[in-house]
N, C-alpha and C positions, 0 to 999 in steps of 0.2 A: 763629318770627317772627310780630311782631302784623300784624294787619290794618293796611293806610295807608289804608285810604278805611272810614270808617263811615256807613252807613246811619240815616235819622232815628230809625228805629225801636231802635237799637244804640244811637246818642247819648241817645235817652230812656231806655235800660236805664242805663246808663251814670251818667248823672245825677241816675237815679229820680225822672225827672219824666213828665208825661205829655204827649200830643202837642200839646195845646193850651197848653200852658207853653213848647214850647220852640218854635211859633210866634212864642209874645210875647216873648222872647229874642230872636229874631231880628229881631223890628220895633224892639224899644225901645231893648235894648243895643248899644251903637257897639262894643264890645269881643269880643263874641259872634263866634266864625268865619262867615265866610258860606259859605252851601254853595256847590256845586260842581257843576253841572247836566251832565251826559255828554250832550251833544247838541245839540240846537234845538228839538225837536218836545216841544210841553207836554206830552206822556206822557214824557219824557226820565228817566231816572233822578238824583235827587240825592243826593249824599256828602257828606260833611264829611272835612275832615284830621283823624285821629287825634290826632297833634301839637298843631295849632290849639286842638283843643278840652282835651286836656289840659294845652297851656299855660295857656288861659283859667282853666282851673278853679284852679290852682296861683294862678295871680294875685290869685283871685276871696278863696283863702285867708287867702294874704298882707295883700291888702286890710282884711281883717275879724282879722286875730291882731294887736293894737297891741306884740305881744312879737317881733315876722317882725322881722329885718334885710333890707335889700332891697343887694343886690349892684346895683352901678354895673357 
């Protein structure tokens, strides 16, 4: 079974970006998952959905393949 909660540092593996990139993901793109903060206290830990983000990325595909059929 995969992981459901990814860590930022997982989500930059993941995307082979680096942490200052997926900062700016998160400020700029509306589309980007929003993390998910375990807590209240600014040390709190944050995750991202699995899911989320590998939908985003499938979309991010699609978006850029002008040959992608997009299902209704």
């Amino acid at each position: 079974m995969q992981k459901l909660r990814l860590t930022k540092n997982e989500v930059c593996h993941i995307l082979s970006i680096k942490a200052d990139k997926l900062a700016k993901l998160i400020q700029t793109d509306v589309s980007f998952p929003r993390p998910i903060k375990e807590g209240v206290t600014r040390q709190a830990a944050v995750y991202f959905d699995r899911q989320d983000v590998e939908n985003w990325w499938c979309n991010k595909k699609a978006a850029n393949d002008p040959n992608a059929v997009l299902s209704a």
